[in-house]
mmCIF entry with sequence, helices, sheets and N, C-alpha, C, O atoms, coordinates in Angstrom:
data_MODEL
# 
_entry.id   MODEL 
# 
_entity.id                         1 
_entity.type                       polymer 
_entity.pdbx_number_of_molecules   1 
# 
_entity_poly.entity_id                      1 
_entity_poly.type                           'polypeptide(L)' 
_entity_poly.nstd_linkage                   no 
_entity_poly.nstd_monomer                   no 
_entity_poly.pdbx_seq_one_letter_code       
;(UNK)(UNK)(UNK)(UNK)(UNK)(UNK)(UNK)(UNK)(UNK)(UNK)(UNK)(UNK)(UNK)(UNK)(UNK)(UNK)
(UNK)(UNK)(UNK)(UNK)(UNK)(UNK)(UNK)(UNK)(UNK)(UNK)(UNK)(UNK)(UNK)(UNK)(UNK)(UNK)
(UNK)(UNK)(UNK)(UNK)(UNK)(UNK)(UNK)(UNK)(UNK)(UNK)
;
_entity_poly.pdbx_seq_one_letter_code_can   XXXXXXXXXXXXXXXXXXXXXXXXXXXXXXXXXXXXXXXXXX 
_entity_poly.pdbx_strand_id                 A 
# 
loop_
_entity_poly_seq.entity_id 
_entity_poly_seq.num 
_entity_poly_seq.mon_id 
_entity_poly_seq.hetero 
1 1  UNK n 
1 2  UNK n 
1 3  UNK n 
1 4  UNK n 
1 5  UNK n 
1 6  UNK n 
1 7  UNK n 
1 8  UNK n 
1 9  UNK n 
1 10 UNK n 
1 11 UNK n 
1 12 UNK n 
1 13 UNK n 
1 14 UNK n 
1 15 UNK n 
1 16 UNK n 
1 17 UNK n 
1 18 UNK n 
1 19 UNK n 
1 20 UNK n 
1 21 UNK n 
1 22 UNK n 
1 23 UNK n 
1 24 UNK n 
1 25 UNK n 
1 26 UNK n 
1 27 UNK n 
1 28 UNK n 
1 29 UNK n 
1 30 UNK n 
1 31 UNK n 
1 32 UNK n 
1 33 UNK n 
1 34 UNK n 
1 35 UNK n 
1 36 UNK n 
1 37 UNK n 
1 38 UNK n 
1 39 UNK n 
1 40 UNK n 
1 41 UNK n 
1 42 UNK n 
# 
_struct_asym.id          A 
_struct_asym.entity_id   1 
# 
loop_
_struct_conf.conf_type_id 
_struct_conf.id 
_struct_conf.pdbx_PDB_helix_id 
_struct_conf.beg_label_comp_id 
_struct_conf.beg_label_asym_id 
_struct_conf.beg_label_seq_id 
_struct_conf.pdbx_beg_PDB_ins_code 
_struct_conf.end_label_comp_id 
_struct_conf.end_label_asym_id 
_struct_conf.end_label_seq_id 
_struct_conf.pdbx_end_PDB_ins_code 
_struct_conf.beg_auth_comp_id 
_struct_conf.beg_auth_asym_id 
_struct_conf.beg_auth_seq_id 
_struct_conf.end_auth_comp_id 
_struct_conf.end_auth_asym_id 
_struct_conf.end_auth_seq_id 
_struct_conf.pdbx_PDB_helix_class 
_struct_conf.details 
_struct_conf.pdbx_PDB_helix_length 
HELX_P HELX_P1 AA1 UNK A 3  ? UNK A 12 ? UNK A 3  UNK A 12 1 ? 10 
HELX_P HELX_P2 AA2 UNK A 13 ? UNK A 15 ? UNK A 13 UNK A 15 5 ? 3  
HELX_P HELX_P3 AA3 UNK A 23 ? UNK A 30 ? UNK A 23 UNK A 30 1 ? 8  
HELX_P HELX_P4 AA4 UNK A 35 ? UNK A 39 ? UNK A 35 UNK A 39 1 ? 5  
# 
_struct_conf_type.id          HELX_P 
_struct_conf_type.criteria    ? 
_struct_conf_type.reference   ? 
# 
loop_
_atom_site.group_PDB 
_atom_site.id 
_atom_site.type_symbol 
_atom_site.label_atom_id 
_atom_site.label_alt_id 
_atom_site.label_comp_id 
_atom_site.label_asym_id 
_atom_site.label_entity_id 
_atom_site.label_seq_id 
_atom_site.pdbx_PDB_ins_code 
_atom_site.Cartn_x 
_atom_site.Cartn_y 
_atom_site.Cartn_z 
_atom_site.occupancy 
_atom_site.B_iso_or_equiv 
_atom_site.pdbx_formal_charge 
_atom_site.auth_seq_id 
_atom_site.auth_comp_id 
_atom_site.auth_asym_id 
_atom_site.auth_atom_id 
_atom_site.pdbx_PDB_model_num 
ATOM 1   N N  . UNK A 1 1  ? -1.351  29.123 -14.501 1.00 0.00 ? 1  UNK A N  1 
ATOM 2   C CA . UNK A 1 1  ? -2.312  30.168 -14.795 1.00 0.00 ? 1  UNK A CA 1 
ATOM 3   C C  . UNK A 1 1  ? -1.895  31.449 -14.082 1.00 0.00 ? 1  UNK A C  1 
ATOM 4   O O  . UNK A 1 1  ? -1.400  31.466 -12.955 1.00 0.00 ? 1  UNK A O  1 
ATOM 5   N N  . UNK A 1 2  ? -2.135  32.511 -14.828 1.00 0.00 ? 2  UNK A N  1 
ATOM 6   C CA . UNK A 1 2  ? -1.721  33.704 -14.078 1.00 0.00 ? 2  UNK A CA 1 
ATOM 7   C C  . UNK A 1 2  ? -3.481  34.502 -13.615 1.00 0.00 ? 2  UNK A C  1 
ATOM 8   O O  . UNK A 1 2  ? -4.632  34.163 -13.887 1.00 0.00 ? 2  UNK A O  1 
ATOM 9   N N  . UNK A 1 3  ? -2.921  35.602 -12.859 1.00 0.00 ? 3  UNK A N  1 
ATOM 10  C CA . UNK A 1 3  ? -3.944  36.028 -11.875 1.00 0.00 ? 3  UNK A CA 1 
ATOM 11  C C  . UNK A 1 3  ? -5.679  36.506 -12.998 1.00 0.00 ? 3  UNK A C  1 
ATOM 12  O O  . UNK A 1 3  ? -6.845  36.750 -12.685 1.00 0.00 ? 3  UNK A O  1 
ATOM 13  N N  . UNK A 1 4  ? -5.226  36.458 -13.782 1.00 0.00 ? 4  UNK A N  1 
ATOM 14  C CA . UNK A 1 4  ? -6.383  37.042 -15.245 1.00 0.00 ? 4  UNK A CA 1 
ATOM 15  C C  . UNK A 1 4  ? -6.603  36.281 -15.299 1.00 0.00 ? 4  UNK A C  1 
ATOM 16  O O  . UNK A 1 4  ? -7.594  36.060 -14.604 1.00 0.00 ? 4  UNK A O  1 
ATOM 17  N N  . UNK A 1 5  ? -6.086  35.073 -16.052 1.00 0.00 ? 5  UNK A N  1 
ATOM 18  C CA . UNK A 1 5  ? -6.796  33.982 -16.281 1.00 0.00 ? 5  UNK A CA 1 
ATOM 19  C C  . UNK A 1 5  ? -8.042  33.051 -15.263 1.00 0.00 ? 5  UNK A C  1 
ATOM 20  O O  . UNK A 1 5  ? -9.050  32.418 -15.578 1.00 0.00 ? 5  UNK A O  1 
ATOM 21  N N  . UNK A 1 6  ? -7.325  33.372 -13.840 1.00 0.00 ? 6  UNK A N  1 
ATOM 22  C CA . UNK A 1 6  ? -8.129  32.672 -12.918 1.00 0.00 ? 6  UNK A CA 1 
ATOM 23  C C  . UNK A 1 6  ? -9.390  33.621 -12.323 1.00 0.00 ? 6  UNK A C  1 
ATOM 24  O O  . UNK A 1 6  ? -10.446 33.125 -11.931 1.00 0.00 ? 6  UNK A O  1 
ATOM 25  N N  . UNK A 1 7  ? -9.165  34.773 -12.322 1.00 0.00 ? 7  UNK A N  1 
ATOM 26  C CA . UNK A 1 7  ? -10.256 35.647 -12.498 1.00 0.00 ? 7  UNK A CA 1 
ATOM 27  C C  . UNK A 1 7  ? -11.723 36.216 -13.668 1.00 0.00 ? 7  UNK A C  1 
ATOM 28  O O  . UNK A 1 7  ? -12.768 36.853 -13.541 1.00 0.00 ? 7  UNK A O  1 
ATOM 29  N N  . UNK A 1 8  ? -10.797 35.349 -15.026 1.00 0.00 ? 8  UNK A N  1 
ATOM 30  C CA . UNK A 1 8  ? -11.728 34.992 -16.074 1.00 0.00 ? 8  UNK A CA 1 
ATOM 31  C C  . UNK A 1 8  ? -12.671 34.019 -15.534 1.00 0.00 ? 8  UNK A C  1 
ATOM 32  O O  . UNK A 1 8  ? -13.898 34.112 -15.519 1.00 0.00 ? 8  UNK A O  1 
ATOM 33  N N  . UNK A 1 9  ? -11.668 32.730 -14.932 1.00 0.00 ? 9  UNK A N  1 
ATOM 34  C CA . UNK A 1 9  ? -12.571 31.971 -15.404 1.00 0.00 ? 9  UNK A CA 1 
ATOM 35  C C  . UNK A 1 9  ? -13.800 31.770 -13.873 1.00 0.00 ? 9  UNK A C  1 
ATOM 36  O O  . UNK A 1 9  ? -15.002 31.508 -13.925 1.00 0.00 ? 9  UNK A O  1 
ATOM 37  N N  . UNK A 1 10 ? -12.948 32.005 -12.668 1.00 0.00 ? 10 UNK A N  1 
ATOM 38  C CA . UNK A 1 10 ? -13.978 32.592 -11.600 1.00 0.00 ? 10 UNK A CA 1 
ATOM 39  C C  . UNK A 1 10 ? -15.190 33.547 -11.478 1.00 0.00 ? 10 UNK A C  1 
ATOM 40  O O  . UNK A 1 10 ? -16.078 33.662 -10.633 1.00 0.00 ? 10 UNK A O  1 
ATOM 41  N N  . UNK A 1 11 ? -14.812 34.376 -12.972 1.00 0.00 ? 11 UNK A N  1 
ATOM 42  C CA . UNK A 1 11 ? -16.021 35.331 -13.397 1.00 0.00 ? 11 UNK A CA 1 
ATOM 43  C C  . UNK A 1 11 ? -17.148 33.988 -14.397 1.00 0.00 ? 11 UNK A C  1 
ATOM 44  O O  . UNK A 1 11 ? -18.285 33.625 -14.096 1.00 0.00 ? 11 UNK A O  1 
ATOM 45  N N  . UNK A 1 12 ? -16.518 33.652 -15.272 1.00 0.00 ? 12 UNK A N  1 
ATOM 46  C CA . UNK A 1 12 ? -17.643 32.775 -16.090 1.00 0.00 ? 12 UNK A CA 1 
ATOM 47  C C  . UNK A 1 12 ? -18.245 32.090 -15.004 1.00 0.00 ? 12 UNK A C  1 
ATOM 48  O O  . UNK A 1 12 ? -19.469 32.210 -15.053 1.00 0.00 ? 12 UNK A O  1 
ATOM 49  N N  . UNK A 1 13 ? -17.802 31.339 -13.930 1.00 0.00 ? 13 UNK A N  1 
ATOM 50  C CA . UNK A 1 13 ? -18.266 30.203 -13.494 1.00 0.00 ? 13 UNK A CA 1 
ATOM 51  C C  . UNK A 1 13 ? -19.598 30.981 -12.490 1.00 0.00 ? 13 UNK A C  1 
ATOM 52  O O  . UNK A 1 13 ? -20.673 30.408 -12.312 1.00 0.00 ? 13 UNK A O  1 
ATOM 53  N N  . UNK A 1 14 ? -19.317 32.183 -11.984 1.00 0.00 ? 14 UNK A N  1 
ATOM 54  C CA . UNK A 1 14 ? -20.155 32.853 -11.253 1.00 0.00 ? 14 UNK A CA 1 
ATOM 55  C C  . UNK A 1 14 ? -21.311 33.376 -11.841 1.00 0.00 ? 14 UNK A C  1 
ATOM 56  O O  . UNK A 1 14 ? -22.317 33.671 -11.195 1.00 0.00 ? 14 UNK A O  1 
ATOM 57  N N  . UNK A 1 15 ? -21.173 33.520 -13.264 1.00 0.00 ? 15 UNK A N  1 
ATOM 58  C CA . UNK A 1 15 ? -22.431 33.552 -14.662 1.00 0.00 ? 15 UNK A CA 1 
ATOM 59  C C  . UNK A 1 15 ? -23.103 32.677 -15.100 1.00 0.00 ? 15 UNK A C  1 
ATOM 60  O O  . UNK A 1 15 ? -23.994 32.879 -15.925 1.00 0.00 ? 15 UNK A O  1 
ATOM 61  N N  . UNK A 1 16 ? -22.672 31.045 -14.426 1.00 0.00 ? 16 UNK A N  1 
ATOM 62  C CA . UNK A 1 16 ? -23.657 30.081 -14.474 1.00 0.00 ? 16 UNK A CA 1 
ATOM 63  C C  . UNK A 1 16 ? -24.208 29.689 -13.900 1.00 0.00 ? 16 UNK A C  1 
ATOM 64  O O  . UNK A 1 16 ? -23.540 29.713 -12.866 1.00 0.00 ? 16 UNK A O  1 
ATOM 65  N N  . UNK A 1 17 ? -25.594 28.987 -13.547 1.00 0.00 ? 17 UNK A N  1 
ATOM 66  C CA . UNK A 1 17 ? -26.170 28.910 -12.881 1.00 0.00 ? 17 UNK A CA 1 
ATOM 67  C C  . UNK A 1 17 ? -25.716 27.522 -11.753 1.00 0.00 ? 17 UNK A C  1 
ATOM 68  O O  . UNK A 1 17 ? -25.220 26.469 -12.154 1.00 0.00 ? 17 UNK A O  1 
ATOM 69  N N  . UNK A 1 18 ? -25.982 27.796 -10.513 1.00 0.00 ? 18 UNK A N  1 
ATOM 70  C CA . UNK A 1 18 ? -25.349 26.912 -9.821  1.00 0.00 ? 18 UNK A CA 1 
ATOM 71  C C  . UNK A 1 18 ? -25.833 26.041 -9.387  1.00 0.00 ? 18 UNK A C  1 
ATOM 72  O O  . UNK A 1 18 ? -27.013 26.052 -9.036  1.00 0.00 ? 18 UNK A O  1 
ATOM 73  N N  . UNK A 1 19 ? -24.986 24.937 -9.274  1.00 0.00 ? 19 UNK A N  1 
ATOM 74  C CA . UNK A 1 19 ? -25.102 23.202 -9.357  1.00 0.00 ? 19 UNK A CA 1 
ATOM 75  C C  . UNK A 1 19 ? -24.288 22.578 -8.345  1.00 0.00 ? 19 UNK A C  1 
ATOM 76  O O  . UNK A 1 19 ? -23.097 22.886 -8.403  1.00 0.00 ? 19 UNK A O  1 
ATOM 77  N N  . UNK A 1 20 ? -24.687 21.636 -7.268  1.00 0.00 ? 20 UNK A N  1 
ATOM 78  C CA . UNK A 1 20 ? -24.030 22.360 -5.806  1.00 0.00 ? 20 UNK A CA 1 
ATOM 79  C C  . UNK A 1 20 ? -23.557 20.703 -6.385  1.00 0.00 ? 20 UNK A C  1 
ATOM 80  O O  . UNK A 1 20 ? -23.525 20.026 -5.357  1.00 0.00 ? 20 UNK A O  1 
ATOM 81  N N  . UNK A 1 21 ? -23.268 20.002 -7.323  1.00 0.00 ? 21 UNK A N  1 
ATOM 82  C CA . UNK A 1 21 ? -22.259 18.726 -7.307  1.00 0.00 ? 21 UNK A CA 1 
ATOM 83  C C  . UNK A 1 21 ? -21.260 18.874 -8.053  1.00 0.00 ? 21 UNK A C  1 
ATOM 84  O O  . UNK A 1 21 ? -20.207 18.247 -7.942  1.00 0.00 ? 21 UNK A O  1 
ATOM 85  N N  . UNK A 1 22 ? -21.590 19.987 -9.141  1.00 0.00 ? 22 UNK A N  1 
ATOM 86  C CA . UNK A 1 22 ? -20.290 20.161 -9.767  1.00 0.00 ? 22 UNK A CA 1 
ATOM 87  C C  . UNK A 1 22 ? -19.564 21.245 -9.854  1.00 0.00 ? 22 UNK A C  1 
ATOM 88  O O  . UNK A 1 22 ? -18.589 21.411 -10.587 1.00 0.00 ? 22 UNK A O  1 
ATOM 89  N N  . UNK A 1 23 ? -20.337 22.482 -8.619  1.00 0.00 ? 23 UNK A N  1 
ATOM 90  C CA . UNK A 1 23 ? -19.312 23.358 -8.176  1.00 0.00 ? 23 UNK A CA 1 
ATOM 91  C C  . UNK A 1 23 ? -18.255 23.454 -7.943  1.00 0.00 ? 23 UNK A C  1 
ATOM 92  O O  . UNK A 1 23 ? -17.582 24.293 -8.543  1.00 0.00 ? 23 UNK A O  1 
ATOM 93  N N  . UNK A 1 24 ? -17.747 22.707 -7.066  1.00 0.00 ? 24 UNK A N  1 
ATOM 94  C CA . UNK A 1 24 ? -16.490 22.331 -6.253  1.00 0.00 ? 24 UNK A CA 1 
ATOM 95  C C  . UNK A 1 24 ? -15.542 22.066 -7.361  1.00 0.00 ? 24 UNK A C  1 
ATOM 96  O O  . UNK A 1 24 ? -14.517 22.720 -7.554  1.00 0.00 ? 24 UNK A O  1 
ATOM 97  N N  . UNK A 1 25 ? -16.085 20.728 -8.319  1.00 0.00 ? 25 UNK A N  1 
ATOM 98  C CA . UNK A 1 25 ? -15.106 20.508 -9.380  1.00 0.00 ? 25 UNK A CA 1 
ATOM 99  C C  . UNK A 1 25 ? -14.778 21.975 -10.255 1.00 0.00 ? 25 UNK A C  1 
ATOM 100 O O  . UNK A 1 25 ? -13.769 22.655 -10.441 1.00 0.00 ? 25 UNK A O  1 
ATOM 101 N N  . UNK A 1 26 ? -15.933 22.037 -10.592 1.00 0.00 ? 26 UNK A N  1 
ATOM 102 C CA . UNK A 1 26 ? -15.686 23.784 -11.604 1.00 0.00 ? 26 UNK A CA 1 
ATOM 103 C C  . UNK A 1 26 ? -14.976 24.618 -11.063 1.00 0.00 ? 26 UNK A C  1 
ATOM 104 O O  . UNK A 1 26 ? -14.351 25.222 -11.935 1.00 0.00 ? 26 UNK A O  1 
ATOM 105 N N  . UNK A 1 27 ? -14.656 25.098 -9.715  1.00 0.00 ? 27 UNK A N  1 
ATOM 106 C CA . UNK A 1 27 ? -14.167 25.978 -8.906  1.00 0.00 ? 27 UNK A CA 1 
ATOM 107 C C  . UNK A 1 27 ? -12.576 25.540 -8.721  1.00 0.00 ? 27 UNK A C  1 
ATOM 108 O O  . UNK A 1 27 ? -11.668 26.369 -8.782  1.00 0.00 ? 27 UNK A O  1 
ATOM 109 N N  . UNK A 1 28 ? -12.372 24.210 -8.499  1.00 0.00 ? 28 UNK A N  1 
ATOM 110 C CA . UNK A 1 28 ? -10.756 24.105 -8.899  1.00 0.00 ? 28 UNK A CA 1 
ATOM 111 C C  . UNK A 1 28 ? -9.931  23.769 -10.199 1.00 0.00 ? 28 UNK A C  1 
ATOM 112 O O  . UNK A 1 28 ? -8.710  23.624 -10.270 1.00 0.00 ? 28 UNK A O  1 
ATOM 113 N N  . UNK A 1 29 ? -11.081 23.656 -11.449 1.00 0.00 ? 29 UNK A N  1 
ATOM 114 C CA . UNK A 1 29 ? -10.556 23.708 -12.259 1.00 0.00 ? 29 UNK A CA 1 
ATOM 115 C C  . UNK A 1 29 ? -10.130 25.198 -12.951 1.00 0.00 ? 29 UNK A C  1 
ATOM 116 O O  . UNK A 1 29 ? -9.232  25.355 -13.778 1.00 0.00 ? 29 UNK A O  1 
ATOM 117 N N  . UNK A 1 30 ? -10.955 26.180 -12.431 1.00 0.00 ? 30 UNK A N  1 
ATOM 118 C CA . UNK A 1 30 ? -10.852 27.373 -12.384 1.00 0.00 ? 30 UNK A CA 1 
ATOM 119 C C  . UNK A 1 30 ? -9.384  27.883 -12.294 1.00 0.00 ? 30 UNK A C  1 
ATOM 120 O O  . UNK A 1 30 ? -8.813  28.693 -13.025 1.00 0.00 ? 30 UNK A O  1 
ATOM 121 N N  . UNK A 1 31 ? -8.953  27.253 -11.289 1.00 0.00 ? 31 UNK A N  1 
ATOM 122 C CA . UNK A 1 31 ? -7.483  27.574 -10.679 1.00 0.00 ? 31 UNK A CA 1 
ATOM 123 C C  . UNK A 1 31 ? -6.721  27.241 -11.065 1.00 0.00 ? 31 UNK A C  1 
ATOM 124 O O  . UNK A 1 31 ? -5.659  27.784 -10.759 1.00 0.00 ? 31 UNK A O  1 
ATOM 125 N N  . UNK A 1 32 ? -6.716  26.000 -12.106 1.00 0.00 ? 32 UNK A N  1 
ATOM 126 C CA . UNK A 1 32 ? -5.573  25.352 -13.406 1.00 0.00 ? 32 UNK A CA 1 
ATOM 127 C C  . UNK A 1 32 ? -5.899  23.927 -12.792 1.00 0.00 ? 32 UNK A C  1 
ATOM 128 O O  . UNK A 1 32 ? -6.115  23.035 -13.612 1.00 0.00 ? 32 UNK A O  1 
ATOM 129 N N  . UNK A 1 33 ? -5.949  23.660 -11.658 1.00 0.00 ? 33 UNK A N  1 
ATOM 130 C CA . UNK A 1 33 ? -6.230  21.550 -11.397 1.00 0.00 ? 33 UNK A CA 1 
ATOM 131 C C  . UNK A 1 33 ? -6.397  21.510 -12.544 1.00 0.00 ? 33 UNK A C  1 
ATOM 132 O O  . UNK A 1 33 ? -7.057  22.218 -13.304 1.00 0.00 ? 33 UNK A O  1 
ATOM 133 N N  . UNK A 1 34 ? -5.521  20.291 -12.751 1.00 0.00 ? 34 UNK A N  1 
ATOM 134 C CA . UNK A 1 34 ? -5.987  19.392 -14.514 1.00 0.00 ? 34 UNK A CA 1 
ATOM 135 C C  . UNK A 1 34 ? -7.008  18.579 -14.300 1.00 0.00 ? 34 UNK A C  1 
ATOM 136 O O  . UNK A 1 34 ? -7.024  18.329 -13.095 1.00 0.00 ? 34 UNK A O  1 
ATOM 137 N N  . UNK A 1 35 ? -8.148  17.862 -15.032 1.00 0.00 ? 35 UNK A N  1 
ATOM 138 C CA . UNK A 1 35 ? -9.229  17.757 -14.695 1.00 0.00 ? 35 UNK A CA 1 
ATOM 139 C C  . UNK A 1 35 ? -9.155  16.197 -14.137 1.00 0.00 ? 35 UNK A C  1 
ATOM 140 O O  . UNK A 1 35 ? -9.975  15.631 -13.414 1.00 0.00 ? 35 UNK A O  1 
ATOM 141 N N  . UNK A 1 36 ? -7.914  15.671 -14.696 1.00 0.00 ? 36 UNK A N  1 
ATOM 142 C CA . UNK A 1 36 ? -7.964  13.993 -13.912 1.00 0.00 ? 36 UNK A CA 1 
ATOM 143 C C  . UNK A 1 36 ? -7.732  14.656 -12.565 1.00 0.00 ? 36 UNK A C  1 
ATOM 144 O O  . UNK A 1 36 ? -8.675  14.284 -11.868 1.00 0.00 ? 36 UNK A O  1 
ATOM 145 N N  . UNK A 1 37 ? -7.113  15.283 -12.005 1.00 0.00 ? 37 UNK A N  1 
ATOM 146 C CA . UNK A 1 37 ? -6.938  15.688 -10.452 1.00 0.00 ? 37 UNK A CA 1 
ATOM 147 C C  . UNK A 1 37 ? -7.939  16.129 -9.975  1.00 0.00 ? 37 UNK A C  1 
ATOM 148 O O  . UNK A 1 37 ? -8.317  15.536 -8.965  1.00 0.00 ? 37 UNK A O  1 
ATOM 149 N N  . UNK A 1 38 ? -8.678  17.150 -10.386 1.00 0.00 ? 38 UNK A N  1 
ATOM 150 C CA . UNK A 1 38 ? -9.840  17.378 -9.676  1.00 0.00 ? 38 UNK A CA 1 
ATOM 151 C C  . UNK A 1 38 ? -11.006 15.957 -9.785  1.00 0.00 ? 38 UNK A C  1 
ATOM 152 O O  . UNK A 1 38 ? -11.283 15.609 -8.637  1.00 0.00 ? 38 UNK A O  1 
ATOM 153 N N  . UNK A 1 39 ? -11.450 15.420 -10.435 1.00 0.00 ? 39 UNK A N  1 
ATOM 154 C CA . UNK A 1 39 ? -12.386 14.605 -10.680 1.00 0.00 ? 39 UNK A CA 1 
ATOM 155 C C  . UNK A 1 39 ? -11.718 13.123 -10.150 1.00 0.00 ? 39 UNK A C  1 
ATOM 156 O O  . UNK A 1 39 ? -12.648 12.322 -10.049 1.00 0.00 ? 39 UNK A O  1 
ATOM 157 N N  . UNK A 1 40 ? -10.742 12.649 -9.871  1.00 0.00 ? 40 UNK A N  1 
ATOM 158 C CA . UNK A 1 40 ? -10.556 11.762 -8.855  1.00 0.00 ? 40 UNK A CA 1 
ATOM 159 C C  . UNK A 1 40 ? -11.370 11.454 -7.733  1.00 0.00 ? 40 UNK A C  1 
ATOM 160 O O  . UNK A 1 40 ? -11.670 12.344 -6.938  1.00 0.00 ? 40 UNK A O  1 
ATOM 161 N N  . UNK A 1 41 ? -11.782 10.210 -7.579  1.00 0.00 ? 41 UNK A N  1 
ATOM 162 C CA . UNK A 1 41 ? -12.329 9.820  -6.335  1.00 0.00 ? 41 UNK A CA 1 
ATOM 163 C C  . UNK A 1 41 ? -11.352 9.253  -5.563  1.00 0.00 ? 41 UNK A C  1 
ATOM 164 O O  . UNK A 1 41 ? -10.398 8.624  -6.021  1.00 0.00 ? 41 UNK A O  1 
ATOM 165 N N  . UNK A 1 42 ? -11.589 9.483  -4.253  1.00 0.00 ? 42 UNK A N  1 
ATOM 166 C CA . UNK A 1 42 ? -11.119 8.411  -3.403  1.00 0.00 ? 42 UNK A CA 1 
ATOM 167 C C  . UNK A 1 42 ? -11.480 7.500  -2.694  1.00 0.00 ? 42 UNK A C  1 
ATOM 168 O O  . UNK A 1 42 ? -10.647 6.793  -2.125  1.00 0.00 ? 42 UNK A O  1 
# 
């Protein structure tokens, strides 16, 4: 992802209303994490 893209999508995510369990996930998928990586448990 280049610097626009991650600033798109850091702008949408800041336009929704916030949800303090699936922030974290939303916030690094933001950044390109593919979503099996972010959503992994350990």
């Amino acid at each position: 992802m280049n610097a626009v893209e991650i600033e798109t999508a850091i702008s949408e995510l800041a336009c929704q209303p916030f949800d303090a369990v699936e922030f974290p996930f939303a916030f690094l998928a933001a950044f390109g994490n593919k979503d099996m990586a972010v959503r992994q448990r350990w």
